[in-house]
N, C-alpha and C positions, 0 to 999 in steps of 0.2 A: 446967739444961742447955739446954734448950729454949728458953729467955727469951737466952741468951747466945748459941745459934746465930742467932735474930733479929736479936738488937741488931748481931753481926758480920757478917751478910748487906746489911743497911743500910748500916751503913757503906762495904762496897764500893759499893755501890750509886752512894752518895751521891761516890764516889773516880771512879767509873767517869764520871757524869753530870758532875762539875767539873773536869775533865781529859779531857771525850770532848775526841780532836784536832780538829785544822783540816779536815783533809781532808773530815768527815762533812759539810760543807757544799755538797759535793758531792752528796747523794742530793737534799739539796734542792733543788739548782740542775736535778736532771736533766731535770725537764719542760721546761727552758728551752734550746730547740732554738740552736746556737752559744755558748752562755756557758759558758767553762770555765774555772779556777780552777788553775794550774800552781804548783807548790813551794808550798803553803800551809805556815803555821807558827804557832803558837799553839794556842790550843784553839778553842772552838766559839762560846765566849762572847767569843773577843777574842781576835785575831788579823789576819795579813795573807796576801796573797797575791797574783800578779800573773795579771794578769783578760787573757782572749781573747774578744772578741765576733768571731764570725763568721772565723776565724782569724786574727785584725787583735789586735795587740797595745794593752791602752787603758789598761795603767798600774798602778800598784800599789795595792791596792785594801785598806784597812782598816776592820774592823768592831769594834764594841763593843754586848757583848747588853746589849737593855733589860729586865729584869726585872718593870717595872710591868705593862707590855703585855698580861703574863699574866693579869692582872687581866678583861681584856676580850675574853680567847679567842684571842690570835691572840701567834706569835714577833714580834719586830723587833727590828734591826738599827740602829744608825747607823750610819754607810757615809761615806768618804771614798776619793777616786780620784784619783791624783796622779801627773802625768807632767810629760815637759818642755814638753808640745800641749796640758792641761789641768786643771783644777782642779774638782772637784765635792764639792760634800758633800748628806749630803741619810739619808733613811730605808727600808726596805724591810721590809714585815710580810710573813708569810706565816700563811694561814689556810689551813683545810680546803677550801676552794672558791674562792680569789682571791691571789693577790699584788700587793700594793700598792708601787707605788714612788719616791718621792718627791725631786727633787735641785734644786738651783740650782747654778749656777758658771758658766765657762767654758770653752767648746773652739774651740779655733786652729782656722785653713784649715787648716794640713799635717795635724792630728787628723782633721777632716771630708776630706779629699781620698784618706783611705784608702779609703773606700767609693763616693768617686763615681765613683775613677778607670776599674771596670771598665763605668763608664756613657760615658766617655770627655768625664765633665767635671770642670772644677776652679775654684774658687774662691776670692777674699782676703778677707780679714777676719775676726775671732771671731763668734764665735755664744754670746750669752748666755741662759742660761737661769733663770727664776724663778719659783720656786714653782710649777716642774711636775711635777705628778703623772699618773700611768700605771696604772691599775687593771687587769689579766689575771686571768681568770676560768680557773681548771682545768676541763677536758672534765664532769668528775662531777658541776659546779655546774649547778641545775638550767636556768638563763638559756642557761649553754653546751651542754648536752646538746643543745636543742633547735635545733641548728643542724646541718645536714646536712654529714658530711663536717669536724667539729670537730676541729682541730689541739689536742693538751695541751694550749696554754693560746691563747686569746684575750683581744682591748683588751673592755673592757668600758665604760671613760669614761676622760676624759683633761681637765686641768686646767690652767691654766698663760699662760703667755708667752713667746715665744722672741725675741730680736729679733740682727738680723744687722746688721755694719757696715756694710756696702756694700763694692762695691770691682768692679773688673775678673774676669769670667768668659772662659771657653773653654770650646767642649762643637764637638764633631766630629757631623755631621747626615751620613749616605747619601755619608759619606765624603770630608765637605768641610768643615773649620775654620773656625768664629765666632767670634767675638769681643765682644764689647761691653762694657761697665758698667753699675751697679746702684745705686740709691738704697739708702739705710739700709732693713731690712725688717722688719717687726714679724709673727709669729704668734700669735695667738689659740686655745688650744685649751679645750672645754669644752661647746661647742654639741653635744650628740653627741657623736660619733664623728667630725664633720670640722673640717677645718682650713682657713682662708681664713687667705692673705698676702697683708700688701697693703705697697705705698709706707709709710715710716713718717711721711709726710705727706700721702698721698693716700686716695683711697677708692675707686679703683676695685684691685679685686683681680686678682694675678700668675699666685698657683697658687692652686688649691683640691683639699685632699687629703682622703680619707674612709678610714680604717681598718675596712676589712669585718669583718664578724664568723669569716669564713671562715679567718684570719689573712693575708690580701692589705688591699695598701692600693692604693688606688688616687688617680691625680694629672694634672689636668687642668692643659693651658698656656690662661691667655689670650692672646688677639689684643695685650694693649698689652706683656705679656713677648717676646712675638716682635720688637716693634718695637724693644723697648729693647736687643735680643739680635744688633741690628742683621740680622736674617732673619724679619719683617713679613709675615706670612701674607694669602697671593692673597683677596682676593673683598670683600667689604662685610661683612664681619660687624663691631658694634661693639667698643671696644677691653674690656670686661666678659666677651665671651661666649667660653667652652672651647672649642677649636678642635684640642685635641689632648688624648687621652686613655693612661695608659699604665697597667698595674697591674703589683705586686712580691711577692709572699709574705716577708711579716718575721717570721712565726709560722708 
């Protein structure tokens, strides 16, 4: 009796675990401050669902569990995200001390212009993304503990390339409309924690972004993006050097 109440407790078990739903993807996600997961359907291992960043709608989002992974201590995910703004596919691990996240594809101006518009700028052209990866460290991780004031999850490393069309900008300054155009622009991430963009022919650099460990990031303008932004910043400083600095909490 005893061996048959086991063998039946298993079995749920085993019922309970291959049929947990879609939803439970959600305690997962909770660390992750704006990411939220509406109408899911399927189960835990495979399913979909349509994804909110920062209450910005960014498309319907499909996962299938990788099983191997288990092998090496940590969940993961393949991940697709499909809308009419963009296309991505790519990976996401979750370990006891990190989230790893890894995607390539494409996102349109109108996809990127939902977040810049309360910056009050707007941009053309897609933004490709390749083989970038995004490492977040949870607060309990001992790297993140040791940061004062640690957000649930911080960047811990970042890997990758982003490159932009180019195309005509608008961004509103102290209340007055610019304008200008932009060369193709290429990102570099991996050095650290920051990020230099430069001309996807040039080599002096536009912005230069650094993801604090605090979960801010912070983004300086050069002198030669003012120029090309057609509003060219007063004094001698050369066209290399940051002349405008701004920080954002993303975490």
């Amino acid at each position: 009796m005893r061996k048959t109440f086991l063998i039946g407790t298993l079995l749920v078990l085993l019922f309970v675990i291959v049929f947990a739903p879609a939803g439970l993807l959600r305690t997962l996600l909770a660390p992750v401050e704006g990411v939220n997961l509406l109408h899911p359907s399927g189960t835990l291992w495979q399913g979909e669902a349509e994804l909110y960043l920062a209450e910005h709608a960014a498309g319907l989002i499909q996962w299938g569990f990788r099983p191997a992974a288990l092998l090496r201590g940590y969940l993961e995910y393949q991940l697709t995200l499909t809308g009419p703004d963009q296309a991505l596919d790519g990976n996401v691990g979750v370990s006891p001390g990190s989230i790893r996240l890894d995607l390539e594809g494409v996102l349109s101006s109108r996809f990127l212009n939902q977040w810049l518009a309360p910056y009050d700028i707007g941009v053309s052209g897609d933004v490709t993304l390749r083989e970038v990866g995004l490492l977040l460290l949870r607060s309990g991780n001992e790297a993140a503990a040791a940061v004062p004031n640690q957000p649930a999850l911080a960047p811990g490393e970042a890997s990758g390339t982003l490159t932009w069309a180019g195309g005509p900008v608008n961004y509103r300054l102290s209340g007055q409309e610019y304008r200008g155009s932009l060369p193709p622009l290429v990102a570099t991430l991996g050095e650290g924690l920051e990020v230099y963009i430069y001309p996807d022919e040039g080599q002096t650099p536009l912005l230069v972004a650094q993801m604090l460990e605090n979960g801010f990031v912070k983004i300086g303008v050069t002198r030669l993006l003012t120029k090309l932004l057609n509003n060219p910043w007063p004094g001698s400083d050369v066209d290399h050097e940051v002349v405008l600095e701004v920080e954002e909490q993303i975490f």
